[in-house]
TIDO-265444 format. One record per residue (C-alpha): residue in three letters; x, y negated, z negated. Coordinates in steps of 0.5 Angstrom, whole numbers, plus 500, padded with zeros to 3 digits. Last residue first. Layout:
REM residues N
ALAXYZ ...
This chain:
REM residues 458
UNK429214570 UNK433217567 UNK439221566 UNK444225564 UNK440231566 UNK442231573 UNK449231572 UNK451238575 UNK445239579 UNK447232583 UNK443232590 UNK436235586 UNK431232591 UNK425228588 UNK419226591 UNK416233590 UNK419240594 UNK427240594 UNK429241602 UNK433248603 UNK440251602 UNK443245598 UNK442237598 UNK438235604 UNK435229605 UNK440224602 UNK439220594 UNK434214595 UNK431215589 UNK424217592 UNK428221596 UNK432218603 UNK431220610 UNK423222609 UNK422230612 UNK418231618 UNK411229621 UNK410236620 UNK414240616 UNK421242618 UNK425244612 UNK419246608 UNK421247601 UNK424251596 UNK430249595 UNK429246588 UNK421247588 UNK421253582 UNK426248576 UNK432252574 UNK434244571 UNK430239572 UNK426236577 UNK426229577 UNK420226574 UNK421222568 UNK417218565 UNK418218557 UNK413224558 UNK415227563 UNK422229561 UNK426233566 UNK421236571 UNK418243572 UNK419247566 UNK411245563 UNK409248570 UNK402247572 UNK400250578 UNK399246585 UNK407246588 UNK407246595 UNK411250601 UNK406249606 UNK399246608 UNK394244613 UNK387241612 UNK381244616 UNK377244611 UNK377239605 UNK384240601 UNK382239594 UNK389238589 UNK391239581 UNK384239579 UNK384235572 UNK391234573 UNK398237569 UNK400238577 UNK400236584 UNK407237587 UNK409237595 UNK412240600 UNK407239605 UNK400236606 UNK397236613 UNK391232616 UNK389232623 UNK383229626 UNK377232630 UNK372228626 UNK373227618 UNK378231616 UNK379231607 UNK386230602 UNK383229595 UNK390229591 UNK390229583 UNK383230582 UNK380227576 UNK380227569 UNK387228567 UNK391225572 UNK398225571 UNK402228576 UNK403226583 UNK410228587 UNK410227595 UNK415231599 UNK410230606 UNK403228607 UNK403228615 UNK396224618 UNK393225626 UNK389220628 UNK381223632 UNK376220628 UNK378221621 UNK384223617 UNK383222610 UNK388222604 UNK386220598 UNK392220591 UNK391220583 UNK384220582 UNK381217576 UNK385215568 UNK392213572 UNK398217571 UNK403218576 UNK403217583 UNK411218586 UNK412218594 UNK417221598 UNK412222604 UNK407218607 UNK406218614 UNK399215619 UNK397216626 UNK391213629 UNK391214637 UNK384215637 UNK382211631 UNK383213624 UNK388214618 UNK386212611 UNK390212605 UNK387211598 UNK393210592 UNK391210585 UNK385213587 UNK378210584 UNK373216581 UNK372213574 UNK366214573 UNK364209567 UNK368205572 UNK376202569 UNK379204575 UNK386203573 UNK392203576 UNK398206571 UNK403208576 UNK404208583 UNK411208586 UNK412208593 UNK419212596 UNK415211604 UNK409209607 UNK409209615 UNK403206618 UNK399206625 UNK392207626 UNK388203620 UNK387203612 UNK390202607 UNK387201600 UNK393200594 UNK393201586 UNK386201585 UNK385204592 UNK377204592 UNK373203586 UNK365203585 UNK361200581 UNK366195580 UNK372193574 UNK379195579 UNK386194576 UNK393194577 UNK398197572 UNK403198577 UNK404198584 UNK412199585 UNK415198593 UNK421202596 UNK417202603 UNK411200605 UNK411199614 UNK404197617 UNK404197625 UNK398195629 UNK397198636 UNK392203633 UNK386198632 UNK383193626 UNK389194621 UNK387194614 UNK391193608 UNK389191601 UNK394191595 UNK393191588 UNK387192587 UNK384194593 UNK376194594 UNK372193589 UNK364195591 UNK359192587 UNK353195584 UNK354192578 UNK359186577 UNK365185582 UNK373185579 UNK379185582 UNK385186578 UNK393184579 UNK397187574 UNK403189578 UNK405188585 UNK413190585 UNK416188592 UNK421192596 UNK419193602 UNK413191606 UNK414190614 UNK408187618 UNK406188624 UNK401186630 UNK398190636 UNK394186637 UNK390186630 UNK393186623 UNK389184616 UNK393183610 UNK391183602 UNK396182597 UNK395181589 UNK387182588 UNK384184595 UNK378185595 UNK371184592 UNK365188595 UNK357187595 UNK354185588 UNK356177587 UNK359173582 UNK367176585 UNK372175580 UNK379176584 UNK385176579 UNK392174580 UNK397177574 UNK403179578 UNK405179586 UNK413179585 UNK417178591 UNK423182593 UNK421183601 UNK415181605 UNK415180613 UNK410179617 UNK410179625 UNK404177630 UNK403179636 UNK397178637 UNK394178631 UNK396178624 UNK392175619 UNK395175611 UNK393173604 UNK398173598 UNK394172591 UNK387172590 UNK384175597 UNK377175595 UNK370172592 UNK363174596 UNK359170591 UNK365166587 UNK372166584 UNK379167587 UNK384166582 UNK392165581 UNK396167576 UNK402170580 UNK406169587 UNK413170585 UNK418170591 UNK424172593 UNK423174600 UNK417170605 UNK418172612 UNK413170617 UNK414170625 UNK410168631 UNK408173636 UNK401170639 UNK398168631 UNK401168624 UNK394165619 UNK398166612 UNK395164605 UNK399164599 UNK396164592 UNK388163594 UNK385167600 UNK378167596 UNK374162593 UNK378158590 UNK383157584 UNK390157585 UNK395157578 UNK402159582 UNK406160587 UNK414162585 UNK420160589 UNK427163592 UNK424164598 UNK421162605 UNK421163612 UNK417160618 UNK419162626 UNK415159631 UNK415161638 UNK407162639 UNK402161633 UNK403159625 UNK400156619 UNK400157613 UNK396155607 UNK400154600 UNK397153593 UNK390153596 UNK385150590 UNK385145585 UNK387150579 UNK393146578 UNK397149585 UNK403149582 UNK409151586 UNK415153582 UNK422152583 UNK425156579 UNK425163583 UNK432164580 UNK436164587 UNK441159583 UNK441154590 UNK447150591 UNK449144595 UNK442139593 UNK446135589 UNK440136583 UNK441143583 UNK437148589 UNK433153586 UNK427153592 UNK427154600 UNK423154606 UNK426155613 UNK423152618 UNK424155625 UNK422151632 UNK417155637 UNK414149638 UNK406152636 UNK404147632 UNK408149626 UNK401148621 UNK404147614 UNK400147608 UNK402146599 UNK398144594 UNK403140589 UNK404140582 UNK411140583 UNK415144577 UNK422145576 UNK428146580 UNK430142588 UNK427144594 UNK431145600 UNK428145608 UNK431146613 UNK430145620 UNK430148627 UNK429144633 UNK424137634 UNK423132628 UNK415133626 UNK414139623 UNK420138618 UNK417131616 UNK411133613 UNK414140610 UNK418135607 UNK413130604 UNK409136603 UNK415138597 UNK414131594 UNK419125593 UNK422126600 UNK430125601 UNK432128594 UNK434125587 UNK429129584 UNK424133589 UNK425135596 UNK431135601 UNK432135609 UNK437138612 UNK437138620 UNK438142625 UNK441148626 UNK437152622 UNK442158620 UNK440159613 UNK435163612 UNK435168618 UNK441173616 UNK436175610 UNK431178616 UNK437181620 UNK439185613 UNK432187612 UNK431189620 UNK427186624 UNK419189625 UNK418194625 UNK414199632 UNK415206629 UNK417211633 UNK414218634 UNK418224634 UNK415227628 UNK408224628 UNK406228636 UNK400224639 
């Protein structure tokens, strides 16, 4: 498989997604004060059962409500929304419309199969308490659709033996689409009372047959997963497995911050990822935390495998976490390109561990890993070129309150690989164009506008 001239299966584009909401062309059906249905479920209720394509708009404020939908499999759309005004004609989009779960289980329980089409936005899910798949869980089947944007999922809690999946909760198969754009998924909390793993604290999904999910946009911060000794804690921020190569995982432009792992053993506190097929683009990971005496759990743990399993990173910020700051493996054998990536600030451990199990490919280009305890440790057989590993205190404009870009004269502008593996990123972390100058810059920056380039931060 060849990475840089292959396509990747997405879903919709974000403007095509965002054209969905509002174009039900059946009825109108409103909830809370001065509405049609007293209680959001009432709604939903109501929606299901008339035929066609209907929306659904629910006043402000606060509905102490456990929330579930099964679209039956009609093929029908259902647009969910929030922040509408006592005459139910205008919605704020400020997300106040708030879904209380109250402590007494699921928030909101999705299910869809077939046809059928579902979005929701403009609202928060909040204060779920159970086992596992607490804040938003979603089970999509056979090609049906999911999109969720402008949301807050936040404050809820999975607690038990085997607890898991605090805050939104996913299954893809068969076709299966899901979109999450410009949500918050902030302060959920697994807390498992046993000894064999915990996962998934603020997004946790699970694709197979040849499923989708598209996440751009989002900020996962301050989620935490937490397993007594001898556990294993798994994704503290995000936990995304695909179960075989026809699956399809796209990141782009979201910000894990400040998540954290309380196991034994820590893996991804920021992001675990692992399956056949997957793109990740402009992330941000910062501040993760691994909070085990040893400390070895990265910031972001990616994994490719399978026969036909291919991964690409590129464009990526990792900066200070207390353990490892990016694992790259390649198994079986997938092929894996790190391209243009900038990880700084990882003082008692391994800024990048990229390592080949089996006959895979891994390669990492145009890349800074610097000020880390071991700036990076390629295993045998991982390819590189035009990377920076040596500490350079010229290298970025002003690290210390944050800022990564390449400063003025700095050694990486225009001394990149215009050609790895994989290929370049069309955007920097900033979103600025790819190429600007004679060569491509290395790290996740590209110093486009010399001129100016000190007159800003971050």
């Amino acid at each position: 498989m060849n990475l840089q001239v292959q396509t990747f299966r997405t879903a919709a584009p974000v403007a095509a997604l965002l054209a969905i909401a509002g174009t039900a062309d059946g009825a109108v059906l409103t909830a809370g004060p001065g509405g049609t249905y007293p209680t959001v479920q009432a709604a939903l209720n109501a929606a299901v059962a008339l035929p066609g394509d209907d929306e659904v708009r629910v006043r402000e404020g606060v509905y102490p409500e456990n929330l579930s939908i099964d679209l039956g499999g009609l093929g029908d759309l259902i647009e969910l929304s929030g922040g509408w005004n006592s005459s139910f004609t205008t919605a704020s989009g400020a997300r106040n419309t708030v879904i209380d779960g109250g402590g007494l289980g699921r928030v909101f329980e999705i299910l869809t199969r077939g046809a059928d089409r579902l979005v929701v936005h403009g609202m928060q899910f909040v204060n779920g308490e159970a086992e596992f798949r607490v804040g938003v869980t979603i089970d999509a089947q056979d090609g049906s659709s999911v999109a969720l944007y402008n949301l807050t999922i936040r404050d809820n809690v999975a607690i038990a033996d085997r607890a898991s999946d605090a805050g939104l909760y996913a299954s893809l198969s068969g076709s299966a689409d899901l979109q999450v754009l410009d949500c918050d998924l902030l302060s959920n909390t697994v807390t498992s009372t046993g000894t064999v793993d915990a996962r998934g604290g603020g997004l946790s999904v699970q694709l197979s047959n040849t499923s989708t999910v598209s996440i751009v946009g989002n900020r996962i911060r301050n989620n935490v997963v937490s397993i007594g000794p001898g556990g294993f804690g798994l994704g503290g921020g995000a936990d995304i497995v695909q179960f075989d190569p026809t699956t399809t995982v796209l990141l782009t432009d979201n910000e894990f911050r400040e998540n954290r792992i309380t196991a034994s053993d820590a893996f991804g506190t920021g992001l675990l990822l692992g399956g056949g097929n997957w793109m990740l683009r402009r992330n941000l990971f910062a501040n993760n935390i691994d909070d085990d005496a040893t400390a070895f759990g990265a910031q972001a743990s990616l994994s490719a495998y399978g026969v036909s399993g291919a991964g690409i990173v590129s464009d990526t910020l990792v900066v200070n976490g207390n353990a490892r700051g990016l694992q790259l493996n390649a198994g079986d054998d997938s092929i894996l390109r790190a391209n243009n990536l900038t990880i700084v600030g990882h003082p008692s451990e391994r800024g990048l561990l990229a390592n080949i199990n089996g006959t895979g490919q891994l390669s990492v280009y145009n890349s800074i890993s610097v000020n880390n305890g071991t700036n990076a440790q390629l295993g045998a057989g991982v390819t590189e070129g035009s990377n920076l590993f040596v500490d350079d205190p010229d290298l970025f404009i002003d690290p210390l309150v944050g800022d990564y870009r390449l400063a003025t004269g700095a050694a990486a502008i225009d001394a990149g690989d215009d050609l790895p593996p994989g290929g370049l990123g069309p955007l920097d972390f900033a979103g600025e164009a790819r190429i600007f100058g004679p060569a491509v810059d290395i790290g996740a920056y590209e110093a486009n506008d010399v001129m100016f380039r000190d007159g800003f931060e971050v």
